[in-house]
Structures are given as structure tokens and as C-alpha cells.
C-alpha positions as CSV (number, residue, x, y, z in Angstrom):
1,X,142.4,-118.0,4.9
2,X,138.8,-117.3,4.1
3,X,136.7,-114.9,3.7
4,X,133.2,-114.6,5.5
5,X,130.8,-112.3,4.7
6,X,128.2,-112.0,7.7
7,X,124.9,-110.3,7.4
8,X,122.5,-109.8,10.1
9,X,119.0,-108.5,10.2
10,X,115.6,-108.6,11.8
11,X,114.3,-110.7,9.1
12,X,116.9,-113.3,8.6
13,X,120.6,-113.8,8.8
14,X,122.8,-115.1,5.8
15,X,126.7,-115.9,6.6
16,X,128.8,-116.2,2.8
17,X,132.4,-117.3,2.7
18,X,134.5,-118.3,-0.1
19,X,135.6,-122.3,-0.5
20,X,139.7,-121.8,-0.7
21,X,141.9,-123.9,1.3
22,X,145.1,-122.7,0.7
23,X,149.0,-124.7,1.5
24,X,151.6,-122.1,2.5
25,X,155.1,-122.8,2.9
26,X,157.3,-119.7,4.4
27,X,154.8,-117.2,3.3
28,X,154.3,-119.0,-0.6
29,X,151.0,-120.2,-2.0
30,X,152.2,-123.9,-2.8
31,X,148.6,-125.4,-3.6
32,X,144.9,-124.2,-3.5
33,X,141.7,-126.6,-3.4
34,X,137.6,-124.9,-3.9
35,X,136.3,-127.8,-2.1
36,X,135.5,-126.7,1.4
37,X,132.3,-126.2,2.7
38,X,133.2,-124.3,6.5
39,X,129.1,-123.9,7.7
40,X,128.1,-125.1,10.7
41,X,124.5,-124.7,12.2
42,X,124.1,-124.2,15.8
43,X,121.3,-126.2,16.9
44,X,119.0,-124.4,14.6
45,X,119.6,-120.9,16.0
46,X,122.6,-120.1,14.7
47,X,124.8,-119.9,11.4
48,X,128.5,-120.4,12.1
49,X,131.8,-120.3,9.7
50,X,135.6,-120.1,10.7
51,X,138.7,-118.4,9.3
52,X,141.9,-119.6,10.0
53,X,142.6,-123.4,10.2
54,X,141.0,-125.5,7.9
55,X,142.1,-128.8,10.5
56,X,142.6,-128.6,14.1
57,X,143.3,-131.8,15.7
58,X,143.9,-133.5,12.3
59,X,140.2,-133.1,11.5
60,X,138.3,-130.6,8.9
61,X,137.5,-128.2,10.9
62,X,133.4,-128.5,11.1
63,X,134.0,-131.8,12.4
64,X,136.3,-130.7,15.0
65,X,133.6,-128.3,15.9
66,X,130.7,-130.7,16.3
67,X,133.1,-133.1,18.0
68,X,133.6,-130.5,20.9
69,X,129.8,-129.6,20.7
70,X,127.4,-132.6,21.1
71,X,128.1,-133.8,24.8
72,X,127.4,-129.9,25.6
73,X,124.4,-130.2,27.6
74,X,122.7,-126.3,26.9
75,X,123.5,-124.6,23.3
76,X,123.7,-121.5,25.2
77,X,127.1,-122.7,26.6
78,X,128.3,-123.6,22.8
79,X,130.7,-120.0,22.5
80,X,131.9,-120.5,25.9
81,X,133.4,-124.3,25.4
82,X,134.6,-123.1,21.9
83,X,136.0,-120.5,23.4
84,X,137.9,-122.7,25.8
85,X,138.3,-125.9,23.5
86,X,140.3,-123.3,20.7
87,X,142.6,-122.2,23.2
88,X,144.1,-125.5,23.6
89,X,143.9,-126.6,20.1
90,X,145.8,-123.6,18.5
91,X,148.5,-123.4,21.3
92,X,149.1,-127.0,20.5
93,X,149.9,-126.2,16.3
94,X,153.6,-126.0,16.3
95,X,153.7,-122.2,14.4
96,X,155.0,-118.6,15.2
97,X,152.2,-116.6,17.7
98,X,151.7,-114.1,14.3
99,X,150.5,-117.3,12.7
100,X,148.1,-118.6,14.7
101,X,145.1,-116.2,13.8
102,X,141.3,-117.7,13.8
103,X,138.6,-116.9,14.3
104,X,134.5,-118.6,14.2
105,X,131.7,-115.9,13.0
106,X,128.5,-116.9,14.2
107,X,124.8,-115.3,13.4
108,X,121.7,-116.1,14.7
109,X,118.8,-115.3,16.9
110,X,118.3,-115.7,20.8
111,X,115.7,-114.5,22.8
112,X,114.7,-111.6,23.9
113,X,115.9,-111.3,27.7
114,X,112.1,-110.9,30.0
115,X,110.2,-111.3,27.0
116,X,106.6,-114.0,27.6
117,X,106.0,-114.3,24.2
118,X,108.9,-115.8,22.6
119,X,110.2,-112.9,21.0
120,X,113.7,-113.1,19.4
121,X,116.5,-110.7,18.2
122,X,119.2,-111.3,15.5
123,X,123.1,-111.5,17.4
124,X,126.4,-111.8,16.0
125,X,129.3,-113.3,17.4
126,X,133.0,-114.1,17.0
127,X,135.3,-116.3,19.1
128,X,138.6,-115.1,18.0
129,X,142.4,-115.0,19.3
130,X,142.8,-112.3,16.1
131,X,139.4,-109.9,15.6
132,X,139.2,-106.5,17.3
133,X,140.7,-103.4,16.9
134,X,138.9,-101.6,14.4
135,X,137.9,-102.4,10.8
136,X,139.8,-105.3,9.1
137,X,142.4,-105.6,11.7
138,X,144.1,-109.1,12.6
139,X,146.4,-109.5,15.2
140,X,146.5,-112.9,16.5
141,X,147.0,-112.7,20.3
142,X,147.5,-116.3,22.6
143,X,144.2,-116.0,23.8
144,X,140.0,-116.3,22.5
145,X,137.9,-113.9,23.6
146,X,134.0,-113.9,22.8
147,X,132.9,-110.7,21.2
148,X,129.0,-109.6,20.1
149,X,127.8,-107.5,17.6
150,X,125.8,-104.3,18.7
151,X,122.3,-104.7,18.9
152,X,120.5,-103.6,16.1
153,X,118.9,-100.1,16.0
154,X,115.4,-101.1,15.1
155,X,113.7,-103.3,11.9
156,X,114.8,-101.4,9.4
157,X,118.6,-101.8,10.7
158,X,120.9,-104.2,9.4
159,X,124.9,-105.5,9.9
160,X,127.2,-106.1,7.2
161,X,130.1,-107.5,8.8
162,X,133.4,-109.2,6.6
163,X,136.0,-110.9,8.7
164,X,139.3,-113.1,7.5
165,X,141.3,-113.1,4.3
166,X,141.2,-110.0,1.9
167,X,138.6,-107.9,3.9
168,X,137.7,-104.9,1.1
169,X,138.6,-101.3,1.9
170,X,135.8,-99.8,3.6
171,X,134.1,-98.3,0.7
172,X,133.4,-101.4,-1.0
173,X,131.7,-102.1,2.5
174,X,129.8,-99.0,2.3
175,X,129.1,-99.5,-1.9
176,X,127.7,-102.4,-0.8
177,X,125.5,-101.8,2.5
178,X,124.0,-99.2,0.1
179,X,123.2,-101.3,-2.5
180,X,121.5,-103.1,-0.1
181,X,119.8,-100.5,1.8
182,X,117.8,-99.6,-1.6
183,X,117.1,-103.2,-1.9
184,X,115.5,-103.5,1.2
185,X,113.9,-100.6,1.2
186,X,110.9,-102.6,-1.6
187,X,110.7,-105.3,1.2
188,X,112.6,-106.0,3.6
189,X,111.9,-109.6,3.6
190,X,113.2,-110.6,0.5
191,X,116.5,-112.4,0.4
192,X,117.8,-113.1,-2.3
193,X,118.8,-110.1,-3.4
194,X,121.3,-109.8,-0.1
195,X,122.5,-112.7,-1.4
196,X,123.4,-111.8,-4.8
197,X,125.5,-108.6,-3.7
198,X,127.3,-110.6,-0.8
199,X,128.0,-113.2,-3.3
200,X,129.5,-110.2,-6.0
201,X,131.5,-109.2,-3.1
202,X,133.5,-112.2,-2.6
203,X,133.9,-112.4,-6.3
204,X,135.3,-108.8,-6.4
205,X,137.8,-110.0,-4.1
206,X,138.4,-113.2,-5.3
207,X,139.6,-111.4,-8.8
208,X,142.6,-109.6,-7.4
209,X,143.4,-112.2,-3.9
210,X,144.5,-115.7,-4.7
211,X,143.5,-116.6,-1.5
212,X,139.9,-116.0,-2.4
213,X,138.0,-118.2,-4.3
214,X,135.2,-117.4,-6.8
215,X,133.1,-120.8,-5.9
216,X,130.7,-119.0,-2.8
217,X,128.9,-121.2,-0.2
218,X,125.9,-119.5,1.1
219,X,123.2,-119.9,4.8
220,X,120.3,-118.0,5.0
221,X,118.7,-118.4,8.3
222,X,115.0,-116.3,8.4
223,X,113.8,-115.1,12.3
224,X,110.6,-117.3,11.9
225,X,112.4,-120.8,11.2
226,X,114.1,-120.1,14.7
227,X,114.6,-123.2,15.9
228,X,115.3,-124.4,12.3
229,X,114.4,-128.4,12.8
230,X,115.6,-129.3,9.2
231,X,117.7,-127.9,6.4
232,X,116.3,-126.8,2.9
233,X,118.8,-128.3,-0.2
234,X,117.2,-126.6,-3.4
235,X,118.5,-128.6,-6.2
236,X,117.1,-125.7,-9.1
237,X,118.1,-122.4,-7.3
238,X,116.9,-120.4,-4.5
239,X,114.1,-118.3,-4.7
240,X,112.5,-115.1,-2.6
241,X,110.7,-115.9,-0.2
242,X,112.9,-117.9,1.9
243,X,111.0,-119.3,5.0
244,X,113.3,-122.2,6.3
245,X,117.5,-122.5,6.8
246,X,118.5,-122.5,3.5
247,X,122.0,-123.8,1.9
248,X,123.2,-123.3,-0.9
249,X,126.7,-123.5,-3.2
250,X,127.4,-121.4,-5.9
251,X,130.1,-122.0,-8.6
252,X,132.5,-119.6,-10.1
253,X,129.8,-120.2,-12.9
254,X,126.4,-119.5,-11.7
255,X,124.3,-117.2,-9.8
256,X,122.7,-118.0,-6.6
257,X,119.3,-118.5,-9.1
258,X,121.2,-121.8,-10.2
259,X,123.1,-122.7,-7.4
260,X,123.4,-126.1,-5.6
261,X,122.7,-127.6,-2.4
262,X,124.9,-128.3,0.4
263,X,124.2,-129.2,4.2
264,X,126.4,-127.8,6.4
265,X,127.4,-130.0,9.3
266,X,124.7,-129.5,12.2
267,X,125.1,-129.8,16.4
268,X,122.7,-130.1,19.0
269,X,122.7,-131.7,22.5
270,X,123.6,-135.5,21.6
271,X,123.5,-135.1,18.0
272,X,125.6,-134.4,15.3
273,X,126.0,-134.3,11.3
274,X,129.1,-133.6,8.8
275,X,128.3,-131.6,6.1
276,X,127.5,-133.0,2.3
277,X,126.6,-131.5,-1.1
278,X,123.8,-132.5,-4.0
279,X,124.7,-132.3,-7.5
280,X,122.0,-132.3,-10.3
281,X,121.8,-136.3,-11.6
282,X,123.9,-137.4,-9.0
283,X,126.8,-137.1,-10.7
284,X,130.2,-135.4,-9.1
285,X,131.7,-132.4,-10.2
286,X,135.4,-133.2,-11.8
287,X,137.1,-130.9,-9.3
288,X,135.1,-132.8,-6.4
289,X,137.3,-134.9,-3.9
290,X,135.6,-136.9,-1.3
């Protein structure tokens, strides 16, 4: 099960989740693969990831997502017919209630309800049967329910949120939202720096939770690209400042200054993409399956 790291400010959003798919049988590991890129933009408003199934119906699940999406005629009905469309899909897998947890983590910006000038503020959301309950908890239940982050408290405020496999105790949480804190503190616009600590975070788990990987897909999604009409796939890095939806992928290896691109499949009203990746001289990694 993976684990998504979701951050959410005034400034931008980023969502980070490690790459792991994991094969269980009775409770044992039985095989791992760091291939899995699980990003999905919401019609340029919103950054989504899942944790849980990496297939429903028999399909990754990004392209389930996008499948169930396009023919929606208004993006602000996309939680609603996920919310109905994952019902049916995980009451149809053929496992014990206790292991049918999932859950999508979505960040973005809407607009600000009565506002005439277009002004927008940063939301989190989660369509889960499992979330809720307090910090870390997991319960799956046979039902989704849609659930949305508190609002934020004013610019200076920000959400660190971790949902899915190996959640840290709190106080790595808090170590980290710190960290952070300070960072921001020098300017509140800059990126990259978020990035880096959410990055060490999955890492940190990752070293003691085989069902984390080290390999860290990234989205960073700032206020002012809102609607985001194309994706930004630096080949040599990401840099501060980020001013358009920005993926990247960052092996065990590298820091997100030498990362690589990926697109993350994209939905809108009658139009749909899968998600790829871009390696430096076109050339495939070894542990890359198509």
C-alpha cells in the first residue's frame, strides 16, 4: 500500500507518494515492483493519488480513474462519481471487508464561494471506505465517504497531511512541519525546499517498511497555474520558482535537483491521457517495464 504525502498551501500544493506495488499472499510480501506512477490531475485544478489497489477492474488504477471521469460533464461532480464508481468496484474484489481499504487524496484549488474576482483557495480531499478516526487510523468500512480538509487559517498556514502505508508517528509529522515552517518563513513561495523534506520523509520510512519504496514521485501544483492547461516535464531537475504543474520522479539515487520527468495521467470533460515518464537520451531504465 502506498504512502502519500499531501501538502497544501496558499501558494501551491505538492502530493508525494512512494512507487511500491506490493503482491501479498495470506499476509506475506511475495513480490515488490518501483514502477508505479499513481498521479492523476484533475482537469488542471487538482493533484490526485490513491492508496490501496493498484488495479480495479483489471486496469492500473489511473486509468480506471480517467475511464470513469471523461464522460463527466462538470469537474465539480469528479469526487462525487468516484465516490459512487469505488463503491461498486471494491465490493466487487473477492477479499475479506478488513481488506478492502482505499482511499484517493486529492489537492487543489477551487474558488472562492461569492468571490467576482476569481479568487481561489487551496482544498484537500479524500474519497475513502478507510480514512477517519484520528491520526493514521485505517479501518476499512463497506462504504466511501468524501471528506475535506479544514480550511486554512490564513497565508501563512499550511497542511501536512500523510495517508496509507507506514504513516510516521506523529512527531516525525511535527519534526517535519517544523522544518518546514522555518523554510517558509524566507519565502513562502519557494518550493522546492517542501519538496526535499516530503521526499526525506518517505525515505525515512521507506528504510524500516518494505512496503515503502525509496524511488518518490512528486506534483507540485502553484495557486497561479490554476487551471494548469499543460504539464511541465524537466528533464535536468526542478528548480525554485515553480510557476506551472510540475512532475517530477526521483530515484532512490537522486535528489529532486536531478530528478526526472513524468506525466501523470490527466482528465477533463471528453479528454483523457495515461501517464508516461522521460529518461535522459531516451534510453530506459533497467528496472523499467512497459
Amino acid at each position: 500500500m502506498t504512502l502519500i504525502l499531501a501538502f497544501l498551501s496558499s501558494e501551491y500544493v505538492i502530493l508525494a507518494s512512494d512507487r511500491r506495488i506490493t503482491w501479498t499472499s495470506r499476509g506475506t510480501v511475495h513480490r515488490t515492483e518501483d514502477t508505479e506512477n499513481k498521479a492523476i490531475a484533475l482537469c488542471g485544478h487538482f493533484l490526485m493519488g490513491y492508496t490501496g489497489f493498484a488495479r480495479l477492474g483489471n486496469v492500473k488504477t489511473d486509468q480506471w480513474v480517467v475511464d470513469r471521469l471523461v464522460g463527466v460533464a462538470s469537474p465539480s461532480d469528479y469526487f462525487r462519481v468516484l465516490r459512487q464508481e469505488a463503491d461498486s468496484a471494491i465490493r466487487a474484489i473477492a477479499q475479506p471487508l478488513g481488506n478492502k481499504g482505499h482511499a484517493f487524496v486529492a489537492v487543489g484549488y477551487t474558488d472562492v464561494r461569492g468571490s467576482s474576482t476569481g479568487e481561489k483557495e487551496a482544498v484537500g480531499v479524500t474519497v475513502s471506505n478507510a480514512t477517519g478516526g484520528g491520526y493514521g487510523a485505517w479501518s476499512p468500512r463497506e462504504a466511501f465517504e468524501i471528506a475535506r480538509t479544514p480550511p486554512l487559517a490564513g497565508p501563512h498556514d499550511f497542511r501536512l497531511q500523510p495517508f496509507g502505508s507506514g504513516i510516521p508517528p506523529r512527531a516525525i509529522i511535527e519534526e517535519a512541519v517544523d522544518l518546514i515552517r522555518r523554510y517558509r518563513k524566507r519565502d513562502r513561495s519557494r518550493a522546492v525546499g517542501v519538496l526535499q523534506v516530503l521526499v526525506g520523509l518517505i525515505r525515512r520510512v521507506a528504510g524500516s517498511n518494505q512496503g515503502v519504496s525509496a524511488d518518490v514521485s512528486a506534483s507540485v501544483l502553484p495557486r497561479e497555474a490554476v487551471p494548469a492547461q499543460w504539464v511541465s516535464l524537466p528533464f535536468t531537475g526542478i528548480g525554485d520558482p515553480v510557476e506551472e504543474l510540475t512532475c517530477i520522479f526521483v530515484p532512490a539515487n537522486r535528489g529532486v535537483e536531478s530528478a526526472i520527468s513524468y506525466g501523470p495521467a490527466t482528465v477533463c470533460p471528453g479528454w483523457a491521457t495515461w501517464g508516461d515518464e522521460g529518461w535522459a537520451g531516451g534510453h530506459a531504465p533497467p528496472w523499467w517495464r512497459s
